[in-house]
C-alpha positions as CSV (number, residue, x, y, z in Angstrom):
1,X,136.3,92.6,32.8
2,X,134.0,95.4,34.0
3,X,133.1,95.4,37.4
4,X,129.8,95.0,38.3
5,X,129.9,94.3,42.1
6,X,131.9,95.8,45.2
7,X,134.2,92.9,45.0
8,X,134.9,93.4,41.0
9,X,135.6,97.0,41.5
10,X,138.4,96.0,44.8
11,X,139.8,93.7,42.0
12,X,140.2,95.9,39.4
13,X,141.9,98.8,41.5
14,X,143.9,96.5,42.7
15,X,145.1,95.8,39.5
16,X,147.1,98.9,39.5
17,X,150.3,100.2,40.5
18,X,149.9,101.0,44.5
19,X,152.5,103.0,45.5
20,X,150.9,103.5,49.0
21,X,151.3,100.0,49.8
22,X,155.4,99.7,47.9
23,X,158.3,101.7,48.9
24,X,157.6,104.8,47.3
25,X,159.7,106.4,44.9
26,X,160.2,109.7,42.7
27,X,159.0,108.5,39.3
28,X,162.1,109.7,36.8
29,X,160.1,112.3,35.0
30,X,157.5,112.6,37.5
31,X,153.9,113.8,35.8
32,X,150.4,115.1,36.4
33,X,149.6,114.8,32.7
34,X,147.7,111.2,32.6
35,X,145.5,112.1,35.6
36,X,144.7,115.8,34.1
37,X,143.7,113.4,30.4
38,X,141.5,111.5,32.3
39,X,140.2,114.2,34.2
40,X,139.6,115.7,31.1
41,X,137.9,112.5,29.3
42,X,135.1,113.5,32.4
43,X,134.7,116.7,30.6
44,X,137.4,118.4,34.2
45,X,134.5,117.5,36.2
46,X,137.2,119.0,39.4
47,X,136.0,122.3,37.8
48,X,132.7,122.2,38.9
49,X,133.3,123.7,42.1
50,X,135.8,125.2,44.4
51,X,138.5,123.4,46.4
52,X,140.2,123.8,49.8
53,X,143.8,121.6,49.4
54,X,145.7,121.0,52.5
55,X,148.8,119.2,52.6
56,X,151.7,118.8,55.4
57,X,154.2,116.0,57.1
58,X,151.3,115.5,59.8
59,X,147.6,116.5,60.8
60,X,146.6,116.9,57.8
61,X,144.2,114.2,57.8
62,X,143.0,115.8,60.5
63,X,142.8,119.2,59.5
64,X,140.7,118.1,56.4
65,X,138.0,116.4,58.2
66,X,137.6,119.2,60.7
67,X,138.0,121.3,58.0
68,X,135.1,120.0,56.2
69,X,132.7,119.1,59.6
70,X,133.4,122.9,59.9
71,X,131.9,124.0,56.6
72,X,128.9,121.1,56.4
73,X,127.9,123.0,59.7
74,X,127.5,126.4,57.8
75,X,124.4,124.3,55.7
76,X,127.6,123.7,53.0
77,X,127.3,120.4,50.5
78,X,130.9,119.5,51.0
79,X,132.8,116.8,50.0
80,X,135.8,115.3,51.4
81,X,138.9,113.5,49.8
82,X,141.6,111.6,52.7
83,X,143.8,108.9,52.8
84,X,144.7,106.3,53.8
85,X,142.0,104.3,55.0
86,X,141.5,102.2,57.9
87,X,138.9,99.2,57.1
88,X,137.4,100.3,53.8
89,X,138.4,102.4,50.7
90,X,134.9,104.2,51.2
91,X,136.1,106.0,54.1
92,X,138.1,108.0,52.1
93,X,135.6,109.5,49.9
94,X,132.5,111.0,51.4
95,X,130.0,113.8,51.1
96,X,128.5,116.1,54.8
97,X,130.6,113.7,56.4
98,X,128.7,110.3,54.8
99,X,130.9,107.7,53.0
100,X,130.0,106.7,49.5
101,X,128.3,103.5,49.5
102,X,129.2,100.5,47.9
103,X,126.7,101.1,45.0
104,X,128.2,104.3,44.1
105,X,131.8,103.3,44.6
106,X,131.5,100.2,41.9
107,X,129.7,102.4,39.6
108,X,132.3,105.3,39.7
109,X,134.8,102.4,39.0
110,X,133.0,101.1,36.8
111,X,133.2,104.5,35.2
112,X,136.7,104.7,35.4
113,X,137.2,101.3,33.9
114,X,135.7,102.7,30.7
115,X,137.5,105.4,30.1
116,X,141.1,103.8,31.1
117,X,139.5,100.6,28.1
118,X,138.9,103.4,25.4
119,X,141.9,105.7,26.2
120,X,144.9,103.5,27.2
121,X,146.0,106.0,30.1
122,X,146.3,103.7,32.7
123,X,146.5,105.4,36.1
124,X,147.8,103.9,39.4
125,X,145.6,102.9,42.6
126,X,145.8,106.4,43.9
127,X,145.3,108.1,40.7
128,X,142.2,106.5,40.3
129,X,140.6,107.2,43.7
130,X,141.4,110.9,43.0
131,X,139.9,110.9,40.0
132,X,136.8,109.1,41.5
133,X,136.6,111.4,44.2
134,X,136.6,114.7,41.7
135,X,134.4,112.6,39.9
136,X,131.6,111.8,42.8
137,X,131.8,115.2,44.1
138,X,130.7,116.8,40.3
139,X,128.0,113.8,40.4
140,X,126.9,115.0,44.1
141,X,126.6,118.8,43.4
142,X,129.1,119.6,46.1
143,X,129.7,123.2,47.1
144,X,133.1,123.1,48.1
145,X,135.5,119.9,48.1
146,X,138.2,119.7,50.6
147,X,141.0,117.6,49.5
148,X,144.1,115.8,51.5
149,X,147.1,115.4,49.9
150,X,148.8,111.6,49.4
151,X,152.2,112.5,48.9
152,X,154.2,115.9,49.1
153,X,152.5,118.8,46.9
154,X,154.2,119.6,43.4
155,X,153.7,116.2,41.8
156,X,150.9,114.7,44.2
157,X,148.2,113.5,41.7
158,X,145.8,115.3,43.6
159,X,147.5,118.7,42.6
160,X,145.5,118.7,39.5
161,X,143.1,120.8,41.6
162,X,143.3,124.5,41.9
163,X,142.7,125.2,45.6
164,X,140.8,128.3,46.0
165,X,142.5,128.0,49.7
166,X,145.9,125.9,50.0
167,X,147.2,124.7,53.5
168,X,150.7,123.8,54.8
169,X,149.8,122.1,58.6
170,X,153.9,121.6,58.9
171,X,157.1,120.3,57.4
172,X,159.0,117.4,59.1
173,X,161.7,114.6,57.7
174,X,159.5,111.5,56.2
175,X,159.1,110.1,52.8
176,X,162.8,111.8,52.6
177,X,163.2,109.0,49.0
178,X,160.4,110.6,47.3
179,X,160.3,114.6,48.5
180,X,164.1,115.4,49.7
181,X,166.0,114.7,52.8
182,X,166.1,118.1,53.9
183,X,163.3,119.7,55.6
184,X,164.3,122.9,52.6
185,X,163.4,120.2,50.1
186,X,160.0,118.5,51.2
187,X,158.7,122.4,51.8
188,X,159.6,123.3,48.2
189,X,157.7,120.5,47.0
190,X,154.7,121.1,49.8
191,X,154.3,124.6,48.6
192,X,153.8,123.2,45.1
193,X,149.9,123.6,46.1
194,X,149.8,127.6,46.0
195,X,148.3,128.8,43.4
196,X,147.5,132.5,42.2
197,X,145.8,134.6,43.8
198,X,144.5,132.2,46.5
199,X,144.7,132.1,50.2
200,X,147.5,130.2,51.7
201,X,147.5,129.2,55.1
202,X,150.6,128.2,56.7
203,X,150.3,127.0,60.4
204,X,154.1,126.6,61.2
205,X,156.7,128.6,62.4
206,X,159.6,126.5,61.3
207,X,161.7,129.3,59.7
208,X,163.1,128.0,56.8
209,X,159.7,126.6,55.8
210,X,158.4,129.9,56.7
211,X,160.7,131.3,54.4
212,X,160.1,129.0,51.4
213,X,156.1,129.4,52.0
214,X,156.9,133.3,51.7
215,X,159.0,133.4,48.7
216,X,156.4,131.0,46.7
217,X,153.6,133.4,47.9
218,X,154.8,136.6,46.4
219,X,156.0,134.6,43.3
220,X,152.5,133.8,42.8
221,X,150.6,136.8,43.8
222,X,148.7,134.5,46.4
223,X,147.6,136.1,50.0
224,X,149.8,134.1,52.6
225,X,148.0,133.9,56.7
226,X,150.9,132.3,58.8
227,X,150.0,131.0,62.5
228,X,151.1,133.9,65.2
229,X,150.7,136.7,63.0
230,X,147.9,136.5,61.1
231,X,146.2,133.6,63.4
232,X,146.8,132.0,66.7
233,X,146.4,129.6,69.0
234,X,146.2,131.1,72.3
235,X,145.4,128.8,75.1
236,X,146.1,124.8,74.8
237,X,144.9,123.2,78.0
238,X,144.0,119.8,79.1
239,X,140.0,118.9,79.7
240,X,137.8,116.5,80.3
241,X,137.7,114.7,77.3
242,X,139.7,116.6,75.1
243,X,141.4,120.0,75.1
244,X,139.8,123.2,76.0
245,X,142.1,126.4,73.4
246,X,141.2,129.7,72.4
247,X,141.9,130.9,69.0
248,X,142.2,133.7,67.2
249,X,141.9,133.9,63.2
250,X,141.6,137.2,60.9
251,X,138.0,137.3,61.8
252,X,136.9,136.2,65.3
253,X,138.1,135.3,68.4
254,X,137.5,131.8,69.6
255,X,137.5,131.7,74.1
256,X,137.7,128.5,75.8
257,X,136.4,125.9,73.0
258,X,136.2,122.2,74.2
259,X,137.6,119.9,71.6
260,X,136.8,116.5,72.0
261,X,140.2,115.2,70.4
262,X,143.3,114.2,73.0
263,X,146.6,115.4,72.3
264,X,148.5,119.0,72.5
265,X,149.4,119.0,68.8
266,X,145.5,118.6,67.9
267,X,145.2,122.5,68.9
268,X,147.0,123.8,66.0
269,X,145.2,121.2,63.9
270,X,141.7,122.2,65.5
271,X,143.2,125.9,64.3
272,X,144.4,125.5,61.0
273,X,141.1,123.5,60.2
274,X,138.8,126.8,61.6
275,X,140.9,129.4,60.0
276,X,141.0,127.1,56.2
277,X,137.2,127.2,56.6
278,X,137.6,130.9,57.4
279,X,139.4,131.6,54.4
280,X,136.9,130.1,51.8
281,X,134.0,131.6,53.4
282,X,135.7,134.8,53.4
283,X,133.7,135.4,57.1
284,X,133.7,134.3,60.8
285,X,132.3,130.7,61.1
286,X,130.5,131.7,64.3
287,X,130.3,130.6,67.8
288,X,128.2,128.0,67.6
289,X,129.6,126.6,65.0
290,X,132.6,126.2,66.1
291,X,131.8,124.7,69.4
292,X,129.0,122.4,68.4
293,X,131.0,121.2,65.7
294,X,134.4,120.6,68.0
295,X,132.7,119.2,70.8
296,X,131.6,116.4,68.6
297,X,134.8,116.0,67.0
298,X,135.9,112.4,66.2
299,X,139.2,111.2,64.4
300,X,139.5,107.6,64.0
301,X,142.9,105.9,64.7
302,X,144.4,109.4,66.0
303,X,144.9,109.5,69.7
304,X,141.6,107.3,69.8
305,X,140.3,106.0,72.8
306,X,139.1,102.6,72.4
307,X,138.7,101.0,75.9
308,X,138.6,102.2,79.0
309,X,140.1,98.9,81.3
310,X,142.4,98.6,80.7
311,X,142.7,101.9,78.4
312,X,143.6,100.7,74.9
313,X,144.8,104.2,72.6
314,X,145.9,103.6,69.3
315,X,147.5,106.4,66.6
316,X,148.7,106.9,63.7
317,X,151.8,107.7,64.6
318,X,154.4,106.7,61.6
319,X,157.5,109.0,61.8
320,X,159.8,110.5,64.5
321,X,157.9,114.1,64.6
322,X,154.7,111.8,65.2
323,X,156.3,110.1,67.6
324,X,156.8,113.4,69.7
325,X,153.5,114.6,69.3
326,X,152.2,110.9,70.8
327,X,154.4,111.3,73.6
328,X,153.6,114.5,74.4
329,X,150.1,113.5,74.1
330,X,150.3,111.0,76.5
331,X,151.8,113.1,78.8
332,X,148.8,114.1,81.1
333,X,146.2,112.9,78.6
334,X,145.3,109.9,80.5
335,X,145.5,109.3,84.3
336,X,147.0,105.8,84.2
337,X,147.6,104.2,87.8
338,X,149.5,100.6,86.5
339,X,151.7,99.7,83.8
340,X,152.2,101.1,80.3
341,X,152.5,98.6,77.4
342,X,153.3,99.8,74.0
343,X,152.2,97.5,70.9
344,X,154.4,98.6,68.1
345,X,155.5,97.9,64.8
346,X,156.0,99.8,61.6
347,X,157.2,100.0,58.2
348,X,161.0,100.3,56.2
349,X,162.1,103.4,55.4
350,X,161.7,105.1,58.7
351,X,164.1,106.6,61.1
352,X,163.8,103.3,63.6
353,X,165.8,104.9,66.2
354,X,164.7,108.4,66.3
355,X,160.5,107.0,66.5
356,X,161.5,104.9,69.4
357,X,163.7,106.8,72.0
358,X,160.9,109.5,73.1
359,X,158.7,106.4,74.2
360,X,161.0,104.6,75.5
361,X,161.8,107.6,77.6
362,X,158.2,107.9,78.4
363,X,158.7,105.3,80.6
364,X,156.4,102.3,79.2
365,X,156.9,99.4,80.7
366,X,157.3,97.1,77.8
367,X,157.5,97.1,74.3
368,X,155.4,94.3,72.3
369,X,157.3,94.4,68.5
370,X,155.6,93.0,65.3
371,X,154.9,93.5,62.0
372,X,152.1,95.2,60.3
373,X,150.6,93.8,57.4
374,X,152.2,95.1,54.8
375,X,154.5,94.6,52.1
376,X,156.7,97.2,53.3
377,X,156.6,95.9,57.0
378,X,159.7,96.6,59.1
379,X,160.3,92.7,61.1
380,X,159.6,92.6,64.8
381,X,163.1,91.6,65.4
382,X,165.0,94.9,63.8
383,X,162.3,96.8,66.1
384,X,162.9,95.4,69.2
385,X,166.5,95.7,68.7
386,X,165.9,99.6,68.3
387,X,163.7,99.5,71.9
388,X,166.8,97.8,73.3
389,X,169.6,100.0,71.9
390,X,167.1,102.7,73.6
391,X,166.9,100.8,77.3
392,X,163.5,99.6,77.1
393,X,162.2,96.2,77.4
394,X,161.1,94.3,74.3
395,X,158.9,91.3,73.1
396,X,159.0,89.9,69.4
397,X,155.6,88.8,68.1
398,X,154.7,87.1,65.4
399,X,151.3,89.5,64.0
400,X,150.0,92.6,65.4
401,X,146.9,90.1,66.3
402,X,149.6,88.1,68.7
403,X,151.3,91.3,70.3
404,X,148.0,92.9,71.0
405,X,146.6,89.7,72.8
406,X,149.8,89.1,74.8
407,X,149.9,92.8,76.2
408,X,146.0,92.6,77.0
409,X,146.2,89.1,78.6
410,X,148.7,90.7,81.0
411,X,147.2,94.0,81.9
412,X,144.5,94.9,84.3
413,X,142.1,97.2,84.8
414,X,144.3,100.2,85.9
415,X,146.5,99.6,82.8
416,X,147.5,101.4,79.2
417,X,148.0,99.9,76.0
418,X,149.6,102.2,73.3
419,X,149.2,101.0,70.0
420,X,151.1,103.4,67.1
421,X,154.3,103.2,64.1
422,X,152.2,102.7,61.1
423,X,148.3,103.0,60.3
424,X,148.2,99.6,59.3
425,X,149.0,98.3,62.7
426,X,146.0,101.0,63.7
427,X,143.7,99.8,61.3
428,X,144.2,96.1,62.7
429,X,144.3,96.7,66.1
430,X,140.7,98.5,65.9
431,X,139.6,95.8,64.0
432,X,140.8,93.3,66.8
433,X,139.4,95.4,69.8
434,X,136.1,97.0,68.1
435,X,135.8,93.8,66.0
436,X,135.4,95.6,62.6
437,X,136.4,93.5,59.6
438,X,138.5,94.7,57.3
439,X,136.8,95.2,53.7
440,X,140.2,95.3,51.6
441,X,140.6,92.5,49.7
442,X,143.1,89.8,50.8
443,X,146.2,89.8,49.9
444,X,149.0,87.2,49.8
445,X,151.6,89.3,52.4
């Protein structure tokens, strides 16, 4: 039935395959031809204006909403495409930094049910955000569209774009069943987003994704900037509510910007995002751009600060090179006089071991083990096991609900609560501390 309300429109999407929420898996003749026909049934409505595409193992999500606060700060219409979500699909569609609203979102479905009725080409869940997204930025008169990858590059659905600027924030081992379990492997596929004779930034060093990056450049014709040669970061210090770095791109020099986002690694993203928004405008952002729009910076779920006593940080943490960046995040971040509890749980398919020996080596007190909700879920038991092969100290829970209560309940004031392994233990540990309900429908797991 076509939807009519918010509730019909959840329904229907839900309808489809959802590979974010299964294990994911190469399709065996993978394909960007249905999305590109429906695309097309819209008359390519993702031609309507340019595109800045970033893609990466982590920070991208971050990248693309700096990336975007950066250019809606020039007087830009931009629109912004990320995933996942934390409490509502909205989030992951928006326009200057506003979320489509729930009128908008049924009606683009709506849309979208119409065309899948009259042509047959049935997309999955993902698929049809995309699409949606392309869609609602034609609809809204966007001037440029920045656009986060799901999945990879080459056979991501949302590489039917052509990215006047592509970014690569970095290549590390995840999703190793879908893009290749060599770090070679996932950067071929990552570097599937080039395209001719556009600007690609590449903001690692790694040198055999450096390489890769390089080769697929000149193959194309397209102008690659790679960090510490044709940008930098050059200071990366600790502040008062954030970091305070200095970066230099091909057009200006950036001295002693306060960002108001915790964690070492977010310099490079704070970077990459400047230096993407650099490349479409073809110009220096400006000083006060940069600074007015950094120093308001917000990233839900990433190194986010939710309470203060005791402290309650959750992030997004979800594979072993996440895992490092948390740790050394947490390293001088927060002044923490009493005991550090860790809530964590996350999902199959990741390298167990290898996410939890840095932070048990940080030194946290105790671990509190559960599973997110999720289909793909990894059991409280088989994590705990991994904190104790690792020396820590570990406590099986029954829900992410029951883990975060325990390790509040025994914390005081001068304590720390990590919460990270998988944004759906994120997503529901905000909801339990800054008592936001979830808007996804319910589901029977």
């Amino acid at each position: 039935m076509r939807p009519t309300t918010y509730d019909d429109a959840l329904a229907w999407l839900e309808s489809h395959v959802d590979y974010e929420r299964l294990a994911p898996g190469r399709r065996e003749t993978p394909s960007l031809q249905p999305i590109a026909d429906t695309l097309a049934l819209f008359a390519d409505p993702h031609r309507d204006y340019p595109i800045v595409h970033i893609t990466g193992t982590n920070g991208k999500g971050t990248t693309t909403t700096l990336a975007s606060a950066l250019l809606t700060a020039t007087g830009l219409r931009v629109g912004t495409f990320t995933s996942p979500d934390l409490h509502a699909l909205n989030e992951r569609i928006a326009v200057n930094g506003e979320e489509i609203d729930d009128e908008d979102f049924t009606s683009l479905l709506a849309r979208l049910y119409d065309v899948e009725s009259v042509s047959g080409i049935v997309l999955t869940r993902f698929e049809l955000l995309t699409v949606g997204a392309l869609l609602h930025f034609s609809d809204e008169g966007v001037d440029v569209a920045v656009v986060e990858a799901g999945l990879g590059g080459t056979w991501d659905s949302t590489n039917v774009v052509d990215g006047d600027v592509t970014v690569l924030t970095n290549v590390d081992l995840d999703h190793t069943a879908v893009l290749g379990d060599t770090i070679g492997a996932i950067a071929r596929d990552k570097v599937g987003i080039f395209r001719p004779e556009a600007i690609a930034v590449l903001s690692t060093t790694d040198a055999i994704v450096v390489e890769i990056a390089s080769s697929r450049a000149s193959e194309l014709g397209a102008t690659l900037w790679t960090i510490e040669e044709s940008f930098s970061l050059e200071r990366n210090d600790l502040a008062v509510g954030g970091r305070a770095i200095t970066v230099r791109t091909p057009f200006a020099t950036y001295d002693e910007v306060l960002v108001s986002l915790h964690g070492i690694h977010q310099g490079v993203n704070v970077t990459t995002a400047i230096v993407a928004a650099e490349a479409f405008l073809g110009r220096a952002l400006g000083d006060n751009v940069v600074r007015a729009t950094l120093a308001r910076a917000v990233m839900p779920g990433r190194m986010e600060l939710l309470t203060r006593h005791p402290m309650i940080v959750v992030d997004g943490a979800h594979n072993p090179a996440g895992m490092r960046a948390l740790c050394a995040a947490l390293d001088g971040a927060f002044h923490v006089s009493g005991e550090r509890r860790f809530v964590l749980g996350m999902l199959t398919g990741r390298e167990v071991d290898d996410m939890v020996a840095p932070l048990v080596a940080l030194g946290f007190t105790e671990f509190h083990c559960c599973a997110p909700h999720s289909p793909r879920a990894m059991d409280a038991h088989t994590v705990a096991e991994a904190v104790r092969r690792a020396g820590g100290v570990a406590y099986e829970h029954s829900s992410v609900s029951a883990a975060l209560a325990y390790a509040r309940e025994h914390s005081n004031d001068d304590d720390l609560i990590v919460a990270a392994g998988s944004l759906y233990l994120v997503a529901q540990v905000r909801a339990d501390v800054l008592h936001v309900a979830s808007r996804h429908l319910n589901k029977d797991w």
